[in-house]
Each structure stands twice: as C-alpha cells, then as structure tokens.
N, CA and C of each residue as an Amber inpcrd file, in Angstrom:
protein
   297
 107.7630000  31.8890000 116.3110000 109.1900000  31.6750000 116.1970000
 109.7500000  32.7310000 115.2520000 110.9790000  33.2110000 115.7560000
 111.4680000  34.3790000 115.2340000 112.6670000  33.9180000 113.7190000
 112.5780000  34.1030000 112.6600000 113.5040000  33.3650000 111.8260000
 114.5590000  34.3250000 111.2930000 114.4150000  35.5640000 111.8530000
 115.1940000  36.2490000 111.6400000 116.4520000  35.6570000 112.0670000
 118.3960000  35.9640000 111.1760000 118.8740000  35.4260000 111.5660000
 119.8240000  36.3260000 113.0580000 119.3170000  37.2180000 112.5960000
 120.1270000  38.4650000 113.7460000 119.6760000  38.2920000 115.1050000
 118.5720000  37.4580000 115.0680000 117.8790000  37.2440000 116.6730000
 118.3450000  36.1050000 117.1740000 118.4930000  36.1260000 118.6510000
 118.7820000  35.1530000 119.1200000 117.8190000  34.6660000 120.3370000
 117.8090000  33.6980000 120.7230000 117.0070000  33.0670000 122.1020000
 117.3760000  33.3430000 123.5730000 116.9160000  33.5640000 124.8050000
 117.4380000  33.6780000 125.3300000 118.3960000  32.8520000 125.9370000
 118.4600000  31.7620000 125.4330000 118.8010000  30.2480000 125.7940000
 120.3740000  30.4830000 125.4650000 120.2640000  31.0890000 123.9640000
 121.4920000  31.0080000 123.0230000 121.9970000  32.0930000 124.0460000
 121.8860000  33.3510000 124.4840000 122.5910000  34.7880000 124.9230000
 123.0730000  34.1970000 126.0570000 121.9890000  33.2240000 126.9830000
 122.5090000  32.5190000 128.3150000 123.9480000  32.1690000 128.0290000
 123.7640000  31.0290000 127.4120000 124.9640000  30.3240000 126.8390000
 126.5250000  31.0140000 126.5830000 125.6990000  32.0090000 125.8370000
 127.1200000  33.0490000 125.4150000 127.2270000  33.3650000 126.4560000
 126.5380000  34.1280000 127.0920000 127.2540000  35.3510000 128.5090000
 128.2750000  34.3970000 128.9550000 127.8490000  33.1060000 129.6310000
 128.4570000  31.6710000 130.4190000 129.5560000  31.7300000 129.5000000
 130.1580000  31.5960000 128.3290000 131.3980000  31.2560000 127.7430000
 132.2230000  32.4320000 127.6030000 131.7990000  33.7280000 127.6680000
 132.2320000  35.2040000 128.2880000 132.5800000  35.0080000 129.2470000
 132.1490000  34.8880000 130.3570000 132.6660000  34.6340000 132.0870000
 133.6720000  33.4280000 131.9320000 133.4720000  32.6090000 131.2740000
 134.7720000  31.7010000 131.6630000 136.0130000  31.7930000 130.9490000
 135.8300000  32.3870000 129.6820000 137.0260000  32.5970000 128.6890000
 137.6120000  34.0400000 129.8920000 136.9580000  34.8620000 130.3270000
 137.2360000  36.0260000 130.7320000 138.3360000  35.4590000 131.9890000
 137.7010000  34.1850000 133.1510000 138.5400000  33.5430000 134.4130000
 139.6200000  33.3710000 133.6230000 139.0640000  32.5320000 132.7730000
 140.4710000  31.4360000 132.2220000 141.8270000  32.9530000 132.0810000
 140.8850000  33.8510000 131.5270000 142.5300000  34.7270000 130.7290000
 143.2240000  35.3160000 132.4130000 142.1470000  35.8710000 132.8330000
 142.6790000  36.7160000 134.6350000 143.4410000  35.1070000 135.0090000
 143.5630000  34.3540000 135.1960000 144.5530000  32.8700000 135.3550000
 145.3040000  33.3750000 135.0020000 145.6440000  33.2440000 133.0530000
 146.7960000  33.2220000 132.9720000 147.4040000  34.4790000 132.9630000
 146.8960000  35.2570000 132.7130000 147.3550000  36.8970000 133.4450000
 148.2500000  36.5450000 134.9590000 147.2870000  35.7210000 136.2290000
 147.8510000  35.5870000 137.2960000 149.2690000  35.0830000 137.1170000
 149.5250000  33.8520000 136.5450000 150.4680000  32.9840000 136.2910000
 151.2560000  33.7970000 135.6150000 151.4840000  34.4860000 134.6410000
 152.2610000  35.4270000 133.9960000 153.2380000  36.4690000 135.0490000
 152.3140000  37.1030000 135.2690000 152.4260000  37.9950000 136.9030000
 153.4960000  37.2930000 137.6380000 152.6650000  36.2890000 138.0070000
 153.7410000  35.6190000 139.2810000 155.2600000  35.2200000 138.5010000
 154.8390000  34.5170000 137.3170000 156.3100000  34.2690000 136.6140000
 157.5800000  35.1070000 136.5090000 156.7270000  36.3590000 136.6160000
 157.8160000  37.5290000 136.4070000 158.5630000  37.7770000 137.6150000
 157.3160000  37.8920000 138.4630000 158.0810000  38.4440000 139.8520000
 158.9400000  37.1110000 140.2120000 158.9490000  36.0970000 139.8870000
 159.8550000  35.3650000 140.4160000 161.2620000  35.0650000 140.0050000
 161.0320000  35.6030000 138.4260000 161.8830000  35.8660000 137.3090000
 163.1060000  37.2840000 138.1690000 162.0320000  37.9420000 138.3630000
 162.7730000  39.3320000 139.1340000 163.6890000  39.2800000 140.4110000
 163.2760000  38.1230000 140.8840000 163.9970000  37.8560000 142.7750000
 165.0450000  37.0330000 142.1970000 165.4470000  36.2910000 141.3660000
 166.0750000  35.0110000 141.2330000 166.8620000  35.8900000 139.8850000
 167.9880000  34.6870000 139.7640000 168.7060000  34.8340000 138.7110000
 169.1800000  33.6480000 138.3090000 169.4810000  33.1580000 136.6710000
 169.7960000  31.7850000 136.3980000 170.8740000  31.2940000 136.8430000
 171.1950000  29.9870000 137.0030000 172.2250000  29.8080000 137.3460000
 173.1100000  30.1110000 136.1180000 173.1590000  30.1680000 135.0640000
 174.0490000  30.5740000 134.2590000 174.7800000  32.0720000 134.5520000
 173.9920000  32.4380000 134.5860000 174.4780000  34.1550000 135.1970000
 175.0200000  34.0250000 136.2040000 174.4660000  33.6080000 137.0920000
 175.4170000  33.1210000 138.6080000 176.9420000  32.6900000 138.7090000
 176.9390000  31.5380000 137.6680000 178.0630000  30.6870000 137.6280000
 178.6090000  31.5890000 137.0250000 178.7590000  33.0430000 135.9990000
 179.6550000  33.3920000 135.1920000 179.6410000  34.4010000 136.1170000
 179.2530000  35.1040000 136.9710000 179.6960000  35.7020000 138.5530000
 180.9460000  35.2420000 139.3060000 180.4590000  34.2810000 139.2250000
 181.1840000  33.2570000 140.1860000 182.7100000  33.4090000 139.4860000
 182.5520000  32.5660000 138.8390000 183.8500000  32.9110000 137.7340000
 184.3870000  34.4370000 137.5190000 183.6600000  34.9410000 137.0620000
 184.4150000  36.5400000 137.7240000 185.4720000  36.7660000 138.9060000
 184.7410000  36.2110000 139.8010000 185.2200000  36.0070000 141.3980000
 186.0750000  35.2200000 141.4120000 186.7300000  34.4290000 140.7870000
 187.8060000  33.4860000 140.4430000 187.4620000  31.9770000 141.5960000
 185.8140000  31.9520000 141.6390000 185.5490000  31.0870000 142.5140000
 184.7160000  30.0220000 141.5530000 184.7610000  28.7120000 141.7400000
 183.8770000  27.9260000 140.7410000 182.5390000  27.3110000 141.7390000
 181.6660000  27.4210000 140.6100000 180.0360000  26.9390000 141.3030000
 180.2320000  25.5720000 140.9140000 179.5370000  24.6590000 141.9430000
 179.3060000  23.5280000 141.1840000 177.9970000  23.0990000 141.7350000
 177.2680000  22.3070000 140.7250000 175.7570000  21.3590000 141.5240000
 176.0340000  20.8730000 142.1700000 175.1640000  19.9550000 143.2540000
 175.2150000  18.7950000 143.7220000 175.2410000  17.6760000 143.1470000
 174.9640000  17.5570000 141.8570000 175.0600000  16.8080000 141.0230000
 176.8640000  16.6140000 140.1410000 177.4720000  17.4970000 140.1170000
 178.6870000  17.1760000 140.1370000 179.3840000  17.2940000 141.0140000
 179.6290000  17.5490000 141.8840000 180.4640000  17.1160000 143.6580000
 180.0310000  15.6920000 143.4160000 179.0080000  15.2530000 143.5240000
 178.4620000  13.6470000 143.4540000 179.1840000  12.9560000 142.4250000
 179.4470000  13.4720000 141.4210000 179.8930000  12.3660000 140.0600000
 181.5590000  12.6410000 140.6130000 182.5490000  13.9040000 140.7290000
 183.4140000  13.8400000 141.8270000 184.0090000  12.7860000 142.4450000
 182.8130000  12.6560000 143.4750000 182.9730000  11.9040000 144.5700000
 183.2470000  10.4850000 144.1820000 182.1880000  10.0360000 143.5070000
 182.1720000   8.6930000 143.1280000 183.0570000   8.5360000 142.2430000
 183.8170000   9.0320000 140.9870000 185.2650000   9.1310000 140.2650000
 186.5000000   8.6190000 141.5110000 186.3210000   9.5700000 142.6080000
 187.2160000   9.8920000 143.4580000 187.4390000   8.4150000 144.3320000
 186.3000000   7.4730000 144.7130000 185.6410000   6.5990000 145.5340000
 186.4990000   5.6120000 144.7100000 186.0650000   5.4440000 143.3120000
 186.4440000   4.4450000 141.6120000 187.8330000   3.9660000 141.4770000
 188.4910000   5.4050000 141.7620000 189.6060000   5.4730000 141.4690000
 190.7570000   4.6610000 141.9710000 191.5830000   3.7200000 141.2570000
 192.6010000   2.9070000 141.8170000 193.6360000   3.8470000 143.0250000
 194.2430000   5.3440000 142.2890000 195.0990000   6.2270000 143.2190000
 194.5850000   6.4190000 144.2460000 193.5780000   6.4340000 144.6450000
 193.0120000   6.8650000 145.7810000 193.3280000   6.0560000 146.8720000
 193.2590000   6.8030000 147.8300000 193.8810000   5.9590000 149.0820000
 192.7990000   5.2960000 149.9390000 192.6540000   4.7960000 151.0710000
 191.7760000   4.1100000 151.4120000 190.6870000   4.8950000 152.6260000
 191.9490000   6.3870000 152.8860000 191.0860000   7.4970000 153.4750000
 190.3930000   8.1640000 153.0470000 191.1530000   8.4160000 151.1160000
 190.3250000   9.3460000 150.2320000 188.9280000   8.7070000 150.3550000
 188.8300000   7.3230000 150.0880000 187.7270000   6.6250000 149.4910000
 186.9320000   6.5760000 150.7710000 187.0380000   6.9750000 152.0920000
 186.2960000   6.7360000 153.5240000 185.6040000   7.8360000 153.3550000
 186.2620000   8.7240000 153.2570000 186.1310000  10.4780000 153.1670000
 184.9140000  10.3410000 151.6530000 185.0840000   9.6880000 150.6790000
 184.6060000  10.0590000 149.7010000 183.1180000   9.7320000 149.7790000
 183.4350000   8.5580000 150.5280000 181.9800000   7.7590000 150.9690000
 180.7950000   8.7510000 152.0270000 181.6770000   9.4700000 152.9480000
 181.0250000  10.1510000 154.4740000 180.7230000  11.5060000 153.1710000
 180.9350000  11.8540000 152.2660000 180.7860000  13.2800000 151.8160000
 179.5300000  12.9030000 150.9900000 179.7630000  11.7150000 150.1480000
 178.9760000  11.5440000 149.0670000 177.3030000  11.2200000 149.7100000
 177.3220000  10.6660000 151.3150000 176.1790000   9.9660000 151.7880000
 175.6090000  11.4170000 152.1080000 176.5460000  12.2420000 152.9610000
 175.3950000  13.6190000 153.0800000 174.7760000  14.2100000 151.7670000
 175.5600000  13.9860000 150.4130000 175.2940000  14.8450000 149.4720000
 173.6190000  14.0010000 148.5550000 173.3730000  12.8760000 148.8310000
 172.6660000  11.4320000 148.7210000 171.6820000  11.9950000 149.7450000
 171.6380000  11.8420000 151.1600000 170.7820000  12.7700000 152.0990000
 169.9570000  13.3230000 151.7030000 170.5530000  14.2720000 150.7970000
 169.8600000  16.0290000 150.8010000 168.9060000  15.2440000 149.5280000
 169.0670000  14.0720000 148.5880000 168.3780000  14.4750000 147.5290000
 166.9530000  13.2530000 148.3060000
C-alpha cells in the first residue's frame, strides 16, 4: 500500500474522470439552454417594447386578459343595454375559448 499522499488508486482516478464527464455534460446543457435562450431572445421582442411601438403608432395593445376584464365591466354595468350585454357575452365566450 502506497501512503504517499500524492498517489492515488485507480479506483479514486476512476471516480474522478466519472465526475469530469458529468460536470463537463451538465455545463454543454447549460451552455445549450443559454444558446437557445438567446436565439429566442433574438426572434421575439417583449411585450413592453411592443406596446410602446404600438403607442408610437397611435394604436393601443391590449391582452386577452384585459378585453376580458372589459367585457365583463361592460356585461356588470347598469348603462349597458341589453344588446351591449348579448354582444358582451358572444365576445367574452370566444375570448374564454381561446384560454
């Protein structure tokens, strides 16, 4: 038996190489994931940027999520007439649909 402390077993070098190869996958992962993040980062743009486009354009963005709150205000509402509220119902069910 070797007691030197600079030596190692081959058992121990096994071991290491094995936690080399997987620390090495693990990083090419997140390398991959990084990668892809970007390029998707690159095709797309936030909606914040979008919406202040939009607005440029003197046009307003809205979610589906507010057309919906909208709608149902619109549906709530005592002024509303009894077509608004038909109409509000047939708009709000497609917008309900999609989710």
């Amino acid at each position: 038996v070797d007691v030197d402390a600079n030596s190692f077993t081959s058992q121990e070098l096994k071991k290491a190489l094995a936690k080399m190869k997987e620390n090495e996958k693990a990083e090419r992962k997140v390398s991959f994931l990084f990668l892809k993040q970007c390029t998707v980062r690159k095709k797309f743009r936030p909606i914040e940027q979008l919406k202040e486009e939009f607005e440029k354009l003197n046009m307003k963005m809205e979610t589906d999520y507010e057309i919906m709150v909208k709608l149902i205000s619109k549906f709530n509402s005592s002024a509303s007439t009894l077509d608004e509220k038909v109409a509000a119902l047939y708009d709000l069910e497609y917008y309900v649909h999609q989710v």
